[in-house]
N, C-alpha and C positions, 0 to 999 in steps of 0.2 A: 765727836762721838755720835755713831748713829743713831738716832730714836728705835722704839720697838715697830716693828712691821704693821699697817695694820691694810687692813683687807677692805674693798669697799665693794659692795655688791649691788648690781643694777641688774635685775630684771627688765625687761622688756619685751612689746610683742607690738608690731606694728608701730612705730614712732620714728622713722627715719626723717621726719623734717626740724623735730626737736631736739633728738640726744644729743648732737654734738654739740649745743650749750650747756648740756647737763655734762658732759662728759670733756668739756675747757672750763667749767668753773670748778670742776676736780684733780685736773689739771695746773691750774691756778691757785691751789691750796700751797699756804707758806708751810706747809710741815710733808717732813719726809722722811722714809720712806712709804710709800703707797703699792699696794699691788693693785689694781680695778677690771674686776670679773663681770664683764656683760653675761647676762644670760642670757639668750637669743633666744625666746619661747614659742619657736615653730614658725618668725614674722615672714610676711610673702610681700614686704614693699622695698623692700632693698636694704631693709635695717642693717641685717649682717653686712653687705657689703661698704656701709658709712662705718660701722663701726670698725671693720677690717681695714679701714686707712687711717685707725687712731693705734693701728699693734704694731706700729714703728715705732711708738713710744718708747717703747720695752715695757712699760709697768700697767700695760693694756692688753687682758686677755677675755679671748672670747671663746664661750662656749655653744653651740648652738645644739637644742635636743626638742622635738615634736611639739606641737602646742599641747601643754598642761596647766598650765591657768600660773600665778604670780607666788601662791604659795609653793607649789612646786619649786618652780625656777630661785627662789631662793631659798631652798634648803638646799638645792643641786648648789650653791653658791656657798653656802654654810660648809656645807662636804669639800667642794673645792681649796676654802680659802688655806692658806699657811700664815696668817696674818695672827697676832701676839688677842690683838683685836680688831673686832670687827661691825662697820659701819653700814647703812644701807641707804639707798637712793633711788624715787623714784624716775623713770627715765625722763620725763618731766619737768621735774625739779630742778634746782639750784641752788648750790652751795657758796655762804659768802667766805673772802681767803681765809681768817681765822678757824673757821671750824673745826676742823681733824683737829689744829693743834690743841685749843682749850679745853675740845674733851678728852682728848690723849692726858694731859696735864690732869684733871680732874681726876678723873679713873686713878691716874700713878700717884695721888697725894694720900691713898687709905687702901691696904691690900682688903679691906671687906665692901669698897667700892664695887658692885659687880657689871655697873651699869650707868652712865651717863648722857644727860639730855640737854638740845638750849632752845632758841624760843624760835617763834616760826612767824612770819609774814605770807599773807595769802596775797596771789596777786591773777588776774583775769589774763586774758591773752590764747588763741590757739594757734599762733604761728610764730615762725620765727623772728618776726618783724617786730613782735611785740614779747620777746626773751627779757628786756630788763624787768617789764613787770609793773603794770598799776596794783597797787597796792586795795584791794577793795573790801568792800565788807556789804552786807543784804542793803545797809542805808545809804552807800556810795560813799562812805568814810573809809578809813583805816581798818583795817584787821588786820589785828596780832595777836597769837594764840594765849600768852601771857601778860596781864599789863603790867606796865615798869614798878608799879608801886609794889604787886604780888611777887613778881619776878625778885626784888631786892631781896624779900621775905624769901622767897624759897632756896634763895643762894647759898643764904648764911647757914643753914645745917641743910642736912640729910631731908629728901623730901620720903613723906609718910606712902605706904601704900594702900592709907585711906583714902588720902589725899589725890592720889593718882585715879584710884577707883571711881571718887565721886566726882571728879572734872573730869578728865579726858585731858590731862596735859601736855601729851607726847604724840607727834606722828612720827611715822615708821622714816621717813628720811632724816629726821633732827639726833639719832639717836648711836651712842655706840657700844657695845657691849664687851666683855672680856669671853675670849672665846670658849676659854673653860664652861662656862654660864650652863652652854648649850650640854654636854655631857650630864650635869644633873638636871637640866630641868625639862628640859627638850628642845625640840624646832618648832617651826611654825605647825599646827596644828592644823591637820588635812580636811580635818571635818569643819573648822571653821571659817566660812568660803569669806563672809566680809569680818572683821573688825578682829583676825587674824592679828592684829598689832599690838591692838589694847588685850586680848588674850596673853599673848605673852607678854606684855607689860606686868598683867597681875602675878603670874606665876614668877617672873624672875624677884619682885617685890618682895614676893612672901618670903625669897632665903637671900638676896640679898642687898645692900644699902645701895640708893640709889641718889642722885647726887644732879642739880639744877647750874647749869653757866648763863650766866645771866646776859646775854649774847643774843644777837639775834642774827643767828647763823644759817637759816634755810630760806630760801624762797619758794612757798609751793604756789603750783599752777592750778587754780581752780578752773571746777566745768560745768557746766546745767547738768543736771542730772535727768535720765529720764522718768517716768512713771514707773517703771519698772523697779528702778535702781528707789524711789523710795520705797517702795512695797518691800523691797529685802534689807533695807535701810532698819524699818521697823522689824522686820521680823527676824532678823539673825542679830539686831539688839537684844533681843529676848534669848536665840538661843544662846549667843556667845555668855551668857550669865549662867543659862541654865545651863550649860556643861560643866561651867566653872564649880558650880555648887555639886553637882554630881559626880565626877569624876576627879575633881580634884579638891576633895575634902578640905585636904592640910589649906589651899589657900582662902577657901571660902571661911576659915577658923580665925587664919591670920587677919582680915578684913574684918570680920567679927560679924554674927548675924545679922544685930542691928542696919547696919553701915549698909550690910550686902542688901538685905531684906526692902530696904529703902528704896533703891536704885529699883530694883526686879519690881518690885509693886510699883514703881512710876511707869517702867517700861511697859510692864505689863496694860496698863491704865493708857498710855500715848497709843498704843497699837491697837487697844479697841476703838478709842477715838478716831483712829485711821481708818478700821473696816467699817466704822458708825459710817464715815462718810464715804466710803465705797458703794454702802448700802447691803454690807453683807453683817447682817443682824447678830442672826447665829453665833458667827465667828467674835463681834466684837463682846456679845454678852458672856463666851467664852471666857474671854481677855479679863472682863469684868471682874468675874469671879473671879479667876488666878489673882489679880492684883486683891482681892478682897482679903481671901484665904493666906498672902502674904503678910499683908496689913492692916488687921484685924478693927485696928482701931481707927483707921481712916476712916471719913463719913465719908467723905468726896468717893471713894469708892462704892461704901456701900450703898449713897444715893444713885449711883450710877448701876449698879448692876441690879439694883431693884426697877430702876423708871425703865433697862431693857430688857425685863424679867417682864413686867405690867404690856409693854407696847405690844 
């Protein structure tokens, strides 16, 4: 008997020397069937044509539409899929053979399952030559997004979406969701240009259960980031919060003030200390306050926004 459909969607834009490892270790998945929807987002290196010699597979389709950035190309991917559920993958990325199957299984063991996750390996490398992956982390150790002892823990029930909230447990390649989801709660969110993942993490949370394989099912490919990329690093930290609390009530309710409140006053607090050392005063004494007026009771705040009140 055939499993339920599910849909795997792979944005990309520019990565023609990578996808085709991301796109045989999806290929190489023990569970079946698979539909897998490249989105081609405007790439000018030959992407579309690498991946136009994987749609002899049959269960390889490609969409190709003008460059609009990654949250775009997967909601065009969302709209496309026919799949029961639906998985995503950076073009990047790598999936180990279990995957699809154990979150398939997982999701099909509780119809209020809405969403399912497992654990993630970081590993360095920017070519093909280096596709299995060193495993690395900031001290030249291991990095895993979960460690084995927490991972046992969050198997055994339902994980919280406090819990999700206040770690950052999930990337956007580890994860599969039932495609219903998307009709009430929505898609990727247009206005949130980074951390677009953990946004809807929190939303699908708030209505419903969400469920840990204690697997470690992805390999993502780490990058240096530039200057640039932390300066929006910190600062769409801040806003992806502040939308959440403003425009979507109902979930900042569910997380509970406290919980929420926490997080935004730290964020708020790291991003002044980013423009302190920029040298942009102003802006960090900004921060300052914000994080104060969040967390009234924090002294570490309020000594802070006094010594860049005083300089």
């Amino acid at each position: 008997m055939a499993g339920s459909l599910v849909s795997v969607i792979i944005p990309t834009y520019n990565n023609a020397g990578l996808i085709p490892y991301t796109l045989d270790s999806i290929l190489g998945q023990s569970y079946s069937p698979l539909e897998i929807i490249v989105v081609n987002d405007g790439s000018t290196d030959g992407t579309a044509e690498v991946v136009q010699g994987y749609v002899s597979h049959g269960s390889v389709r490609l969409h190709t539409q003008p460059n609009q950035g990654d949250i775009a190309a997967r909601n065009k991917g969302i709209e496309l899929a026919r799949g029961d559920y639906i998985a995503f993958i950076d073009s990047d990325d790598l999936w180990n053979r279990e995957h699809v199957r154990l979150l398939v299984e997982e999701i099909e063991r509780s119809p209020e399952t809405g969403m399912a996750f497992d654990n993630v390996i970081y590993f360095a490398g920017s070519d093909a030559s280096e596709r299995q992956g060193e495993v690395v982390a900031a001290d030249g150790g291991e990095k895993i997004m979960v460690d084995p002892p927490r991972a046992k823990r969050m198997a055994a029930a339902p994980v919280s979406l406090q819990e999700i909230y206040t770690d950052n447990l999930i990337t956007t390649s580890a994860f599969m969701v039932r495609k219903q989801v998307f009709a009430r709660i929505g898609v990727f969110d247009k206005e949130i240009y980074l951390m677009n993942d953990l946004h809807l993490f929190y939303r699908i949370g708030a209505y419903y259960t969400m469920r840990f394989v204690d697997y470690v099912g992805v390999r993502k490919r780490i990058h240096p980031k530039s200057l640039s990329m932390v300066n929006s690093h910190y600062e769409y930290g801040v806003y992806c919060l502040e939308n959440i609390r403003e425009r979507y009530p109902e979930v900042y309710q569910r997380i509970g003030r406290r919980i929420f409140d926490k997080k935004l006053g730290s964020k708020y607090y790291r991003l002044g200390r980013h423009y302190e050392r920029l040298g942009e005063r102003e802006k960090a004494k900004d921060m300052y306050k914000k994080a104060l007026l969040t967390r009234r009771l924090n002294l570490r705040y309020y000594w802070e926004y006094a010594r860049a009140s005083w300089s």
